[in-house]
C-alpha positions as CSV (number, residue, x, y, z in Angstrom):
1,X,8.3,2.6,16.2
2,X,6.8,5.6,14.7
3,X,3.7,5.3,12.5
4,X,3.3,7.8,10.1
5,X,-0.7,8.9,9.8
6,X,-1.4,10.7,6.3
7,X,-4.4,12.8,5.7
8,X,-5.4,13.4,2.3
9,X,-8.5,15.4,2.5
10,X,-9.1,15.7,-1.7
11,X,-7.6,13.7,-4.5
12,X,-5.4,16.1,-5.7
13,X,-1.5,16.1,-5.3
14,X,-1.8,20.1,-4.8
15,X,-4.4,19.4,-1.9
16,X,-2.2,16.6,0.0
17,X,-2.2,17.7,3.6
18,X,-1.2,15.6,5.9
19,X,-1.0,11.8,6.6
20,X,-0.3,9.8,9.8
21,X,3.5,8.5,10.3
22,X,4.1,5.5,12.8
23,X,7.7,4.8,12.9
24,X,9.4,2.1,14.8
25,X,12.7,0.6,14.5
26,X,15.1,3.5,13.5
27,X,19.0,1.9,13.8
28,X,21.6,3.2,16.0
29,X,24.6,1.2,15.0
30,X,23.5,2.6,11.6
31,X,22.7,5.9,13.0
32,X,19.7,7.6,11.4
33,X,21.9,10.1,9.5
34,X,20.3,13.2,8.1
35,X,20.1,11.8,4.8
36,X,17.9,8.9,5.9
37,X,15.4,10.9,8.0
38,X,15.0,14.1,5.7
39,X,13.9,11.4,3.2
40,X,11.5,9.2,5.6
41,X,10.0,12.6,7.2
42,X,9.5,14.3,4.1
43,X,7.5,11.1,2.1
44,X,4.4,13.3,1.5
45,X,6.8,16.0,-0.1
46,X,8.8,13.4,-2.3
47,X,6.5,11.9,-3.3
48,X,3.4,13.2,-4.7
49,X,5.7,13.6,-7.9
50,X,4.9,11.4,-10.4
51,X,1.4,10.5,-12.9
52,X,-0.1,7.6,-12.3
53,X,-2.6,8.0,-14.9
54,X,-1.6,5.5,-17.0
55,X,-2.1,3.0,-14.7
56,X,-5.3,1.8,-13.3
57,X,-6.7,4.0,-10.8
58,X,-9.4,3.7,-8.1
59,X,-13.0,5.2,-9.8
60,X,-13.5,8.6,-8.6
61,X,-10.0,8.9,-7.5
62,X,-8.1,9.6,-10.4
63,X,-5.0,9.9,-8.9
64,X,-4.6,7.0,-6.2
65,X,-4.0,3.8,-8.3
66,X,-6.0,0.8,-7.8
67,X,-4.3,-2.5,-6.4
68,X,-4.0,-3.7,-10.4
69,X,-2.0,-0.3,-11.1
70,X,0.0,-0.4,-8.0
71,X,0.9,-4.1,-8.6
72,X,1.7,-3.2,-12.4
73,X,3.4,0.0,-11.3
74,X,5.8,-2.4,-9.1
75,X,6.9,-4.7,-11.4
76,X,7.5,-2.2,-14.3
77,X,10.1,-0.5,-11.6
78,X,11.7,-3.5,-11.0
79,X,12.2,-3.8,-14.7
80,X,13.1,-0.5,-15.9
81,X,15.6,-0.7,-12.5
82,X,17.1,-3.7,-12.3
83,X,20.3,-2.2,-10.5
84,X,18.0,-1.1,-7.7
85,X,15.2,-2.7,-7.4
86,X,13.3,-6.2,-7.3
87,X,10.1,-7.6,-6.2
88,X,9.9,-10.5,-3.3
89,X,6.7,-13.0,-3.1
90,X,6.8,-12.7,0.9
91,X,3.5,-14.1,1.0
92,X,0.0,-14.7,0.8
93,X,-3.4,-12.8,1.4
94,X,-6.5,-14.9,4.0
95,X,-8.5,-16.0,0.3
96,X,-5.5,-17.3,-1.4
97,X,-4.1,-18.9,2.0
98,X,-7.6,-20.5,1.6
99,X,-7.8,-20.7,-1.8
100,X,-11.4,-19.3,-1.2
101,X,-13.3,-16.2,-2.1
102,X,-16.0,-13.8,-1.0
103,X,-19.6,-14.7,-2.3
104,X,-21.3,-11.7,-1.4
105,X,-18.3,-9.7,-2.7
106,X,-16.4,-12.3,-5.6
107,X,-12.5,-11.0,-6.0
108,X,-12.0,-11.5,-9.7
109,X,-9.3,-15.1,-8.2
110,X,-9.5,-16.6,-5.1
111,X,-7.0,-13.5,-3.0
112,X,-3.7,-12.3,-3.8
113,X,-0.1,-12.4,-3.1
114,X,1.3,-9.9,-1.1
115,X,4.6,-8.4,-2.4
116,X,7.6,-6.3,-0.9
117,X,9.5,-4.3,-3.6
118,X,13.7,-4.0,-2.1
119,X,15.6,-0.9,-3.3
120,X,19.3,-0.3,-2.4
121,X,21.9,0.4,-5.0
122,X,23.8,-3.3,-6.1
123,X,27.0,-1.9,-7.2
124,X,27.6,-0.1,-3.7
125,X,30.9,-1.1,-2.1
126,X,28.9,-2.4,1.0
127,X,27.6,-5.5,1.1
128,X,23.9,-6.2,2.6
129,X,24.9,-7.1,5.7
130,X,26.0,-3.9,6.4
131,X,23.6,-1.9,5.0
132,X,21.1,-0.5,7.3
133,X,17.2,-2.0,7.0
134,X,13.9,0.0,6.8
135,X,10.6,-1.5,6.5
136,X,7.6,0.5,5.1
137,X,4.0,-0.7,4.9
138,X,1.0,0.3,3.7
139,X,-3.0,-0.5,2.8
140,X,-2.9,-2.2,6.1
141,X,-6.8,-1.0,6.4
142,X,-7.3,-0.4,2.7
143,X,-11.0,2.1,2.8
144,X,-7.6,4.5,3.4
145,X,-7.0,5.3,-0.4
146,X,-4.1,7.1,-0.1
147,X,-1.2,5.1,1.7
148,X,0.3,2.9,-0.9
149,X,-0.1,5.4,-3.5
150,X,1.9,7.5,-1.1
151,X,4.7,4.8,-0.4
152,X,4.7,3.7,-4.1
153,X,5.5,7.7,-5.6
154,X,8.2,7.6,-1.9
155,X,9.7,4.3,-4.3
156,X,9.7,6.1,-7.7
157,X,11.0,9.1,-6.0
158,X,14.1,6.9,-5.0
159,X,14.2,5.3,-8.0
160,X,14.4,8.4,-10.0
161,X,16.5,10.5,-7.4
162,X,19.2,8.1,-7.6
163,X,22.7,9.5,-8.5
164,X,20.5,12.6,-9.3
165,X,19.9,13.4,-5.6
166,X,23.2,13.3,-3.2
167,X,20.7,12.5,-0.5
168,X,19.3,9.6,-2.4
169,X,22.1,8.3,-3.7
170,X,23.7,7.7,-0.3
171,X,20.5,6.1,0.9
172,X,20.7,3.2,-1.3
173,X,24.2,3.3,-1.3
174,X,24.1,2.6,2.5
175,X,20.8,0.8,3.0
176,X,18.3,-1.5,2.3
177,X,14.8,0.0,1.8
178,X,12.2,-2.7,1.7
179,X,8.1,-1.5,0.9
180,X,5.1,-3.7,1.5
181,X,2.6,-1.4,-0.5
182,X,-0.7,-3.6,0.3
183,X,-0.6,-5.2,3.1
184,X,-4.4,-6.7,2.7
185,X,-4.8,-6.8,-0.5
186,X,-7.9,-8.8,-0.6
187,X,-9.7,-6.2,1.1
188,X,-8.3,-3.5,-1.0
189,X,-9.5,-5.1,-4.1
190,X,-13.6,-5.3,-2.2
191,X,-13.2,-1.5,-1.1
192,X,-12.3,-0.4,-4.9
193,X,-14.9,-2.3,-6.4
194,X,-17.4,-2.1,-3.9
195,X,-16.7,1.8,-2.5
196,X,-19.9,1.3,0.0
197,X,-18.2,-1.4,1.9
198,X,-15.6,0.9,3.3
199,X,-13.6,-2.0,4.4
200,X,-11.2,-1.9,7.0
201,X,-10.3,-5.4,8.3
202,X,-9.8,-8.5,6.1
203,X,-11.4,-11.3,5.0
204,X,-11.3,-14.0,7.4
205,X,-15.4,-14.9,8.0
206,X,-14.3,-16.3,11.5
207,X,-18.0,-16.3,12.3
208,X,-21.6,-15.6,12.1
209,X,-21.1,-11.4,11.4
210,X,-22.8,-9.9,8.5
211,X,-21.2,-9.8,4.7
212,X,-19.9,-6.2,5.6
213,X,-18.7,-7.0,9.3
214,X,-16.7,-10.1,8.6
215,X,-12.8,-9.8,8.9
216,X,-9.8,-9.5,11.4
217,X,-8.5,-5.8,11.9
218,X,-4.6,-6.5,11.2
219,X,-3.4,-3.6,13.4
220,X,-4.9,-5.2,16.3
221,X,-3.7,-8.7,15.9
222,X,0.3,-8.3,16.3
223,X,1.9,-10.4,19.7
224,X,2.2,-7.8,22.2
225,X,0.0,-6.7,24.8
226,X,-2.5,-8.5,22.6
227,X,-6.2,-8.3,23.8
228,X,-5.4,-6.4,26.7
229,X,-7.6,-3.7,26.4
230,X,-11.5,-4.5,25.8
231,X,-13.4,-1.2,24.3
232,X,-13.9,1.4,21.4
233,X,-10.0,1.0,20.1
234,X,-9.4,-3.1,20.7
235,X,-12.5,-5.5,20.7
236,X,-12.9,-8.8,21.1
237,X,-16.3,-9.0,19.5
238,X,-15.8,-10.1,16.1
239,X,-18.3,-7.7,14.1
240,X,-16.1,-5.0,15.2
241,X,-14.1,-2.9,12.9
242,X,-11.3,-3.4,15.8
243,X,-11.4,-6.9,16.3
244,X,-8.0,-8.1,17.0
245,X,-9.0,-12.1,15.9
246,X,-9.5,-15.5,17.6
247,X,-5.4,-14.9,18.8
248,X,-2.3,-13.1,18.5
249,X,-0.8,-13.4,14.9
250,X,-4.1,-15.9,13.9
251,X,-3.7,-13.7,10.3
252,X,-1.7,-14.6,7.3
253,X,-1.2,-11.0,6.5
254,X,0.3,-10.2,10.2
255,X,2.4,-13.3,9.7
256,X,3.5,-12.5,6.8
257,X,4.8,-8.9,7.9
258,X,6.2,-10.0,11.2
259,X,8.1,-13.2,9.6
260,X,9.6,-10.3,6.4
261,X,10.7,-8.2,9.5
262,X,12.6,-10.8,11.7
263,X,14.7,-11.2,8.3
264,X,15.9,-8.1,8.1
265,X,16.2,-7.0,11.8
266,X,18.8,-9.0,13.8
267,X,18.4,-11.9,15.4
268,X,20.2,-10.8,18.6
269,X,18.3,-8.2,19.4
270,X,15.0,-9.7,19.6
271,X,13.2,-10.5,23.0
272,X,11.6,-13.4,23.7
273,X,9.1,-12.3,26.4
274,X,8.6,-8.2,25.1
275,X,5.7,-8.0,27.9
276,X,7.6,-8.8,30.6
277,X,11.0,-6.5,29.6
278,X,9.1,-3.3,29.4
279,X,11.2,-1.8,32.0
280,X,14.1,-2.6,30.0
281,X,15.6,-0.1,27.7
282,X,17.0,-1.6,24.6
283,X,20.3,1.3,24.7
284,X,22.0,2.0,21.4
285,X,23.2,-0.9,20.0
286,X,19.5,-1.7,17.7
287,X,19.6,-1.0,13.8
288,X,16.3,-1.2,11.9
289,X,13.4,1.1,11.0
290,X,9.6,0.2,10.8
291,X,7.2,3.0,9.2
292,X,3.5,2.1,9.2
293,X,1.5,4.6,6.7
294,X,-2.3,5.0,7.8
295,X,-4.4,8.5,6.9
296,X,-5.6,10.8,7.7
297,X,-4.4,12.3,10.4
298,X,-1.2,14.2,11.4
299,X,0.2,12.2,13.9
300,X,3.4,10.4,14.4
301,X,2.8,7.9,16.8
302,X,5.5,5.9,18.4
303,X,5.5,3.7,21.7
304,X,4.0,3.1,24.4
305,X,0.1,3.3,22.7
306,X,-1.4,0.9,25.0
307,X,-0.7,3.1,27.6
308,X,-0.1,6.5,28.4
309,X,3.2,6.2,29.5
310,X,7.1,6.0,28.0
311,X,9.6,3.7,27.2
312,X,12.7,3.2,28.6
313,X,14.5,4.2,25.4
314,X,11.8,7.2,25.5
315,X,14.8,10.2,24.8
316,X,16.0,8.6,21.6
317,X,12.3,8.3,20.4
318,X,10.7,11.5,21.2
319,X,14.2,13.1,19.8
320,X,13.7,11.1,16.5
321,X,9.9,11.9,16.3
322,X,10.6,15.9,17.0
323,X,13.2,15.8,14.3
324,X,10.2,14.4,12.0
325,X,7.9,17.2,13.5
326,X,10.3,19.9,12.4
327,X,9.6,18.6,8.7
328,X,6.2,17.9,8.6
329,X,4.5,19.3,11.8
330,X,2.8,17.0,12.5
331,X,1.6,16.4,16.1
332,X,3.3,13.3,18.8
333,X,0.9,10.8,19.7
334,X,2.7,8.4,22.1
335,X,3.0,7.7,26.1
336,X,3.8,10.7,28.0
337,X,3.0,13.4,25.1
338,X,-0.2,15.9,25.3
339,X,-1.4,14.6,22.0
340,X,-1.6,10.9,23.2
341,X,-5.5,10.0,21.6
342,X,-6.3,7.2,22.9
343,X,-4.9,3.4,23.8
344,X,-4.3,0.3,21.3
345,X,-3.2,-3.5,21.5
346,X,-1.5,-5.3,19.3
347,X,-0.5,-3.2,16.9
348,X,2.3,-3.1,14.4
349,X,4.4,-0.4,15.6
350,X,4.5,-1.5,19.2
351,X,5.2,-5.0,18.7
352,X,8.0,-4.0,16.2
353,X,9.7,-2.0,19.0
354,X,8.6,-4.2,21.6
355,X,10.1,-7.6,20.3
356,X,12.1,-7.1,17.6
357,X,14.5,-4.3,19.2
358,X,13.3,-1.3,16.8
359,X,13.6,2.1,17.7
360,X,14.1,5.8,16.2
């Protein structure tokens, strides 16, 4: 798993410096042709292409659009490209799963449902089964503005580029590319309209925290190593900004991501105790890739993070993530690198790898 961190230090696209890229599930049956990662490593570069002004944008940040111009921006895609893209209801958000709402912050409906937007060219000669599948998320911890804006000018780009750009077009000729822009969109809504907030977890009001502590930190409540690490990063205290929930996958929203990626990674290759086959590398045959966008940052991060140490399948990673690095520079944070920052439970990008059989 890599996760791709993104820091954008001003709102401007000629000021975009880095973000944070956490990749995990890259396929090898498929294998991660130049094509494919020049376009994954290079999102920042792609994509800060296109004007979003005239959609809804978030106030004082003219050029990150708001979750009622993403959500517009996604649909209009899928309708000026219906050849190569559409727009799948994969789930919902804690308020509409609860057909509830925030009283000290009101949502203008009771939450939201959260989308993934498919792009892959339909008249390529290969079917989807043998296409290759990557998953990209975003707004998992929505006060970070820039993410889905990010991911949704990386889906224009592709869009656009296609049988413009040879690298594009053999992309979706030969796989799948499947973007969850907001992954917590409740949230996102509360830290656009109520910027002081700074909201990072969601909205489940589990128990007795204040209004602006309330919520379950959704890269903290994925099934692996869940828990196991009490402190500053993973907290089992629920006012925390890391609190990884009453249990593993207790979230809609983590639910909802997990259950989208066991459909389009296979079946075969999944493990059913991920814990206790650490020690066991997953070799070659693996096809999928996972890319969580978080910012800022710099950092690709990829597995082990809840401990400083690698993974059995640790050469095809760290070969992967210094491919990325040549690209974009930016630094490796995972198990048995200098930059390692610090440990993490239950996150996306290690369960991904971990259980599903992802890897770069």
């Amino acid at each position: 798993i890599i996760v791709v961190f993104i820091g954008i230090h001003v709102c401007s696209v000629d000021n975009i410096d880095e973000f944070n890229i956490m990749v995990s599930a890259v396929p090898s049956r498929h294998r991660l042709h130049g094509h494919l990662l020049r376009c994954v490593v290079s999102l920042a570069a792609i994509a800060f292409t296109v004007d979003a002004v005239q959609y809804d944008t978030i106030d004082k940040y003219d050029c990150f659009r708001s979750l009622e111009g993403m959500t517009k921006s996604m649909f209009d895609l899928a309708e000026s490209y219906p050849d190569l893209s559409s727009v799948v209801d994969i789930g919902d958000s804690y308020l509409k799963s609860k057909n509830d709402n925030n009283d000290d912050y009101p949502l203008p409906q009771n939450g939201y449902d959260i989308y993934a937007m498919v792009i892959t060219a339909s008249d390529s000669p290969h079917p989807s089964s043998a296409k290759g599948k990557t998953l990209i998320i975003s707004g998992v911890h929505p006060r970070e503005h820039a993410p889905p804006e990010l991911t949704m000018r990386f889906a224009e780009s592709l869009l656009t580029g296609y049988e413009v750009d040879a690298d594009i077009t053999w992309i979706l000729q030969h796989t799948e590319v499947h973007i969850i822009f907001n992954v917590n969109p409740d949230s996102r809504y509360i830290t656009e309209t109520y910027p002081k907030t700074f909201w990072r977890k969601n909205q489940n009001p589990d128990r007795n925290c204040d209004a602006d502590e309330i919520g379950v930190d959704l890269n903290r409540n994925y099934d692996f190593m869940w828990g196991e690490l009490k402190g500053a990063n993973t907290s089992g205290d629920e006012c925390d900004n890391t609190y990884h929930g009453r249990n593993p996958f207790s979230e809609p929203e983590t639910n909802t991501v997990a259950d989208y990626a066991k459909q389009l990674f296979p079946a075969e290759q999944r493990r059913d105790d991920p814990e206790g086959s650490m020690d066991v590398a997953f070799g070659d045959d693996v096809m999928g890739i996972f890319v969580d966008v978080h910012a800022p940052g710099g950092y690709i991060i990829y597995p082990w993070t809840h401990d400083d140490s690698k993974t059995e399948d640790d050469d095809a990673l760290q070969a992967t993530a210094r491919k990325m690095n040549y690209y974009n520079g930016y630094k490796l944070w995972a198990g048995g690198q200098p930059d390692f920052q610090y440990a993490t439970t239950g996150d996306s990008y290690a369960y991904m790898y971990a259980a599903l059989g992802g890897y770069l």
